[in-house]
N, C-alpha and C positions, 0 to 999 in steps of 0.2 A: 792517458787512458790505456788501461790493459787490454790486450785483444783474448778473445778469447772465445772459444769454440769448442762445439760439443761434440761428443764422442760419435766417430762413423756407425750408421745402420748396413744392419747385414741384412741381405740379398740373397738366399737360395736360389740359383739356377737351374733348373729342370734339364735335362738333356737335350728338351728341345728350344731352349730358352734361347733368346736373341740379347747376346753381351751387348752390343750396343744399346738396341731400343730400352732395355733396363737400363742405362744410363744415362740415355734421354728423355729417359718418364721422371728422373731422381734430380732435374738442374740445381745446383748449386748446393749439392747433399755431399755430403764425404759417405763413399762407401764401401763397405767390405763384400765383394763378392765370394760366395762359396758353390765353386762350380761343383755342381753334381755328377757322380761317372754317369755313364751310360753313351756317353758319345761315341758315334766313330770315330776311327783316331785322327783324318783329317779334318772334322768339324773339332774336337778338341784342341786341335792345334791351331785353327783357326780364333779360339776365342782366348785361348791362351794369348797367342798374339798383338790380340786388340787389347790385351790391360793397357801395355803402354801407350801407346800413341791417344787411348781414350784418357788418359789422366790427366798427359799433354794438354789436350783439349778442355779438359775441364778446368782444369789452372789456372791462375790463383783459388776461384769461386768455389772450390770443391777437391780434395782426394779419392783416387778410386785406386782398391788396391785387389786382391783377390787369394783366393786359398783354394787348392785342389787338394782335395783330399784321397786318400787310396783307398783300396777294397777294405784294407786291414787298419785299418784310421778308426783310433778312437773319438766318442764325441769328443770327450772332455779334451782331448788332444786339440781337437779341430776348433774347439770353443776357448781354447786359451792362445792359440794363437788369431783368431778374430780377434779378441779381447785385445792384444797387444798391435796389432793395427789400428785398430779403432781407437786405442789410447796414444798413439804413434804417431802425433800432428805434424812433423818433418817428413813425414815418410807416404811416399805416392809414387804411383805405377811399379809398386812388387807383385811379384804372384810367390808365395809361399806354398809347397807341396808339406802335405803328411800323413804318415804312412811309410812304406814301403814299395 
């Protein structure tokens, strides 16, 4: 029997948004988080942070991977590399920036 799994859901993050508890509203979901700017830079580096050790955590049952995008970030940019995590069933606890 082949295993087989569907593609990760994306996640927009709010500036005020809680990396964790979005990941524990989603159990057993593969997900691509797209962190939104507007953070301070110590709450962004705080959720920067938690990708990893949150993927950890959700392993094997689930991937959680995440994408920061910069001021100068195209969508299409921003939607092709979701697109390529989401399709990326090896690959858990990246964070991928883009932009500038």
């Amino acid at each position: 029997m082949a295993f087989s799994r569907s593609a990760a859901r994306r996640i927009d993050v709010a500036p005020d948004g809680d990396v964790a508890a979005v990941v524990a509203a989603h159990p057993g979901v593969d997900l691509v988080l797209v962190l939104l700017a507007g953070r301070d830079p110590v709450a962004q580096a705080m959720a920067e942070a938690a990708i990893a050790p949150l993927a950890i955590a959700a392993a094997p049952a689930a991937r959680i991977n995440a994408v920061v995008p910069a001021a100068d970030a195209r969508p299409d940019a921003v939607a092709a590399v979701v697109a390529y995590l989401a399709a990326a069933h090896a690959v858990t606890g990246q964070l991928v920036a883009v932009g500038t």
